[in-house]
C-alpha positions in Angstrom: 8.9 25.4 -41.2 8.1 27.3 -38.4 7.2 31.0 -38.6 6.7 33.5 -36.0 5.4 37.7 -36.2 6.9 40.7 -33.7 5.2 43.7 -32.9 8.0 45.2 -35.2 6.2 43.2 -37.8 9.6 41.5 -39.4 8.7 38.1 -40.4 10.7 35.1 -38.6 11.2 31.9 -40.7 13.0 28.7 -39.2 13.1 26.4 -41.9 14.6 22.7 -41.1 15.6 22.0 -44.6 18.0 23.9 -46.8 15.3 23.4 -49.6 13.1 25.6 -47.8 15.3 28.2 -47.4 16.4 28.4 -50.7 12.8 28.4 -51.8 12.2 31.7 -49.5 15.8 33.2 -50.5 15.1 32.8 -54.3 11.4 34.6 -53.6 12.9 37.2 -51.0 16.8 37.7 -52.1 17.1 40.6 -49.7 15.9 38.3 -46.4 18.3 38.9 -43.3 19.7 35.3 -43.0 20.3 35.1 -38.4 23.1 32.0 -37.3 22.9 32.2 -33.6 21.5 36.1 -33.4 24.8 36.9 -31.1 24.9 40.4 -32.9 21.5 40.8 -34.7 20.0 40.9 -31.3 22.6 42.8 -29.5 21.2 45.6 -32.3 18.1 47.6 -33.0 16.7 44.9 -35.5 15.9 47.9 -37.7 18.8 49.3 -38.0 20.5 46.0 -39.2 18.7 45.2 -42.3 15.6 46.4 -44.5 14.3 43.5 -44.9 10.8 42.1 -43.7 12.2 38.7 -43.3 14.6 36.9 -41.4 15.8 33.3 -42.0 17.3 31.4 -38.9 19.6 28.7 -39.8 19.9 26.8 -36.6 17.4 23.8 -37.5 18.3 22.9 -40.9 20.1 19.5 -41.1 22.0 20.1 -44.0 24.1 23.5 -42.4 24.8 21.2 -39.3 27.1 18.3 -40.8 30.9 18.0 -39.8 33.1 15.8 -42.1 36.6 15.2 -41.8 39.3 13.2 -44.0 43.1 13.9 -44.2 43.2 16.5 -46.6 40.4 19.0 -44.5 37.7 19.4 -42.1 34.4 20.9 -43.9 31.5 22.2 -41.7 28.3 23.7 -42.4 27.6 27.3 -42.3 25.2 26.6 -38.9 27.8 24.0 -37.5 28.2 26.8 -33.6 31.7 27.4 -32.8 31.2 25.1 -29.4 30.6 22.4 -31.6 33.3 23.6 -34.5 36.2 23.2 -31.0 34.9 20.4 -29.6 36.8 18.5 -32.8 40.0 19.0 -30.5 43.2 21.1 -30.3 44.5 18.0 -32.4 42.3 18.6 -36.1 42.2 22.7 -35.6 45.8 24.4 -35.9 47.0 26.6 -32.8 45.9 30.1 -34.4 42.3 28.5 -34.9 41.6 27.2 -31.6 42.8 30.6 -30.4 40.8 32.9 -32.7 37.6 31.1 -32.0 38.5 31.0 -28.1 38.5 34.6 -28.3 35.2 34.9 -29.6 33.8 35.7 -26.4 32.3 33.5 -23.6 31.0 29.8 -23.5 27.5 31.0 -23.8 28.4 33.1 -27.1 30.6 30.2 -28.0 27.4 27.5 -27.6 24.6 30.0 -30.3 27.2 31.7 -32.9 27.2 30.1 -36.0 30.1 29.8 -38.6 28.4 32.2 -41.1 26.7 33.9 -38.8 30.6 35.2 -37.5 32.1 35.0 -40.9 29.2 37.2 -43.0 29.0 39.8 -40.3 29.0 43.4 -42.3 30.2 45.8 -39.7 33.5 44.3 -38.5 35.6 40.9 -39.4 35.7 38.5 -36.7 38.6 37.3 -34.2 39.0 33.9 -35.9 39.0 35.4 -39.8 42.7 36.3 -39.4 43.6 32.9 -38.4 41.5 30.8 -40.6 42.3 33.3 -43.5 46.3 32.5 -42.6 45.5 28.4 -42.8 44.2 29.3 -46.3 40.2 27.8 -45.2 37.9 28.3 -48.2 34.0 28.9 -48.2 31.4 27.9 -50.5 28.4 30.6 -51.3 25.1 29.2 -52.6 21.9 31.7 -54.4 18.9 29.9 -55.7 16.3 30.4 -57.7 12.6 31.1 -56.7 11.5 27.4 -56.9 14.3 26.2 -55.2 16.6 25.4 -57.7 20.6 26.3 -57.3 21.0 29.1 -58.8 25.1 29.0 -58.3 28.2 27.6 -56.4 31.2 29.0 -55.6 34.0 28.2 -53.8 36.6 31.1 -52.8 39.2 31.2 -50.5 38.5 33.3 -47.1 40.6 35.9 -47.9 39.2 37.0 -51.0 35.7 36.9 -49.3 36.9 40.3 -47.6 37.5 42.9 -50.1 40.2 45.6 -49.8 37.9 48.3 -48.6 36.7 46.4 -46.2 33.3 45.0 -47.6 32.7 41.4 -48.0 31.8 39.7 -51.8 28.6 38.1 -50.4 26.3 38.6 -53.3 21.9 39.4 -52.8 20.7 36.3 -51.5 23.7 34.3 -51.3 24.4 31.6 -48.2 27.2 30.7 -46.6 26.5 27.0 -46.9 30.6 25.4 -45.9 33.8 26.3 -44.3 36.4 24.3 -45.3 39.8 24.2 -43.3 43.0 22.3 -44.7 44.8 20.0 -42.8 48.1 20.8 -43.3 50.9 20.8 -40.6 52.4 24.6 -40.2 55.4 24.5 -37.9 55.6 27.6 -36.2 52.2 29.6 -35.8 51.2 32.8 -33.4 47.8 34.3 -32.8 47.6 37.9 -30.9 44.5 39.9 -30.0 44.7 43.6 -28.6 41.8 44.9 -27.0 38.1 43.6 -26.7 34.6 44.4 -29.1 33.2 46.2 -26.3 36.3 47.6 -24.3 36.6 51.8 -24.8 38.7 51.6 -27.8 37.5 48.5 -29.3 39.5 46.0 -30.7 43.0 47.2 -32.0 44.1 44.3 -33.7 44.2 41.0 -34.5 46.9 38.9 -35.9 48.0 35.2 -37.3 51.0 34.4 -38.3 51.3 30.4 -39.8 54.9 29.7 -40.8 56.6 26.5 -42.6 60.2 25.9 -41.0 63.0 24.3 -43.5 66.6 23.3 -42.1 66.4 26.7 -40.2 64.9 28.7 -42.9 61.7 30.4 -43.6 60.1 27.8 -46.8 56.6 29.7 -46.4 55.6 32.5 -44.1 51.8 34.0 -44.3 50.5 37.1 -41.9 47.0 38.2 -41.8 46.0 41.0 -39.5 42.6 42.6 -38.5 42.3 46.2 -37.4 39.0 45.5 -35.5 36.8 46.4 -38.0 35.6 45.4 -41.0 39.6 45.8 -43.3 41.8 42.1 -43.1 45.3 42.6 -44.6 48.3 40.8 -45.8 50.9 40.9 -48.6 52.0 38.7 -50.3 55.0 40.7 -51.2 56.1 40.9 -47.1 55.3 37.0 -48.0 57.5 36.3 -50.4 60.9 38.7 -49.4 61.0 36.9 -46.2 61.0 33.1 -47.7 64.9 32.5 -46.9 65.1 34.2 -43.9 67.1 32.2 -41.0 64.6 31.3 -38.4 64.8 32.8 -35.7 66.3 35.7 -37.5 70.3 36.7 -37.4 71.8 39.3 -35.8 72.8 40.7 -39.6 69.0 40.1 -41.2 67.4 42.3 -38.7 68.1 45.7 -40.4 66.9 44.1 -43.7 63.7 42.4 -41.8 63.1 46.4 -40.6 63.6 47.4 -43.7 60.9 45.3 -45.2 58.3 45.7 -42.7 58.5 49.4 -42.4 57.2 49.4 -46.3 54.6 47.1 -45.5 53.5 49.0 -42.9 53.3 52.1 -44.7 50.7 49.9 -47.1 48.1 49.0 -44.6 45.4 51.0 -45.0 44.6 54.4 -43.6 41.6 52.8 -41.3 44.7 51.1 -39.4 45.6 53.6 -36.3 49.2 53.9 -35.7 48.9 51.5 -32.6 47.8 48.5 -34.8 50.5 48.9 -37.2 53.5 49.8 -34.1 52.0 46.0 -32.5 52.1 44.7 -36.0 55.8 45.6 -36.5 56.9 44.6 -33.2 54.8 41.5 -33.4 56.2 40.4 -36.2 59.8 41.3 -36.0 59.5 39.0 -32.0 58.1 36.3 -34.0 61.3 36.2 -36.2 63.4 36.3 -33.3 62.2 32.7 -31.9 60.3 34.2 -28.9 57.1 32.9 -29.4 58.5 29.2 -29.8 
């Protein structure tokens, strides 16, 4: 394990094992755990964490695997996103390969780390709409101070990011696997307004991943992102517009309005009234058949 001192005196640990780094988590719960560093470094260290120590992930073996079967591809939490896309357009759904592509450029692409993009505090990422709307699931590892697990979960994505906009990523847990199912959606639309650093920031992100039966809506699942730290769905929108005629009839529109004006009105108040007008409109042109 290599270590290395700043005049800042935080302590940088780059452990190649995921024994050693449960050894140091299960001494020093509160460590900063760094992916790739993409927004840690783009940051007043400082003013990102309290902590005196900061675990890089990039070296340990165990965080770098890629498996896939038929059911799901599973990668570890330092797998980069170059390496996550260079699996192909054919094992990642349309929405995913979008969200990550969005990420930024190739040279952010080639250092950020799955849970370095998916455990950032401040704001939710361009891909966690999509692989939220796929239904990906991640596991969360703590230790103990010798080492030991201390426990495993698995949860889906979109429970990971509370309702008021905080993730459930307990003291010294580690985002050890992403798994993403792979399952066939027939219809699927990813939509990004705005950039990170533009004036206004990101406005919105959005994932749509619908299932198509004889012309009709089987399974229909939106996720949206207002650029910060809030993702939200309903299951409710969800579940009212299983039946519908894809695209939409002339006669379904009024009650397709009707429905997504009350799900509007339920985002939450850190939405501006631009992100939910695109999100209406976005949605009501997806039932229409135009982004077929």
């Amino acid at each position: 394990m290599t270590k290395n001192e700043t005049s800042s005196q935080k302590e940088f640990l780059i452990p190649s094992s995921l024994s050693d780094i449960a050894k140091i988590l299960g001494a020093n719960p509160d460590a900063l755990i760094m992916g790739g560093g993409i927004d840690i470094m783009s940051t007043h260290l400082e003013s990102v964490s309290g902590a005196q120590s900061v675990i890089s992930t990039t070296r340990v073996a165990e965080l770098k695997k890629i498996f896939r079967n038929e059911y799901y591809i599973e990668l570890g939490g330092a797998v980069t996103i170059s390496e996550l896309m260079k699996t192909g357009k054919e094992h990642l759904a349309q929405i995913l390969y979008a969200g990550f592509d969005e990420l930024g450029p190739q040279s952010v692409k080639n250092w950020a780390t799955i849970g370095g993009v998916l455990c950032t505090k401040e704001y939710r990422s361009d891909c966690f709409a999509p692989l939220c709307a796929v239904g990906a699931e991640i596991e969360l590892r703590s230790f103990y101070q010798d080492g030991r697990r201390k426990s495993q979960r698995w949860l889906p994505l979109s429970n990971f990011c509370r309702t008021d906009g905080s993730l459930d990523l307990q003291q010294g847990e580690l985002l050890t696997r992403l798994r993403i199912p792979n399952e066939p959606w027939d219809v699927q639309y990813y939509r990004k307004l705005g950039t990170r650093y533009s004036t206004y920031g990101t406005i919105l992100t959005l994932a749509i991943a619908a299932r198509i039966d004889k012309n009709s809506i089987n399974e229909f699942r939106l996720y949206i992102g207002n650029g910060k730290s809030h993702i939200f769905t309903s299951e409710l929108l969800a579940e009212n517009l299983s039946g519908y005629n894809y695209p939409i009839k002339p006669s379904q529109i009024e009650s397709a309005n009707g429905l997504l004006a009350r799900f509007c009105k339920n985002m939450p108040k850190s939405f501006a009234p631009l992100t939910v007008y695109a999100t209406k409109q976005t949605v009501l042109e997806f039932l229409s058949g135009m982004y077929e």
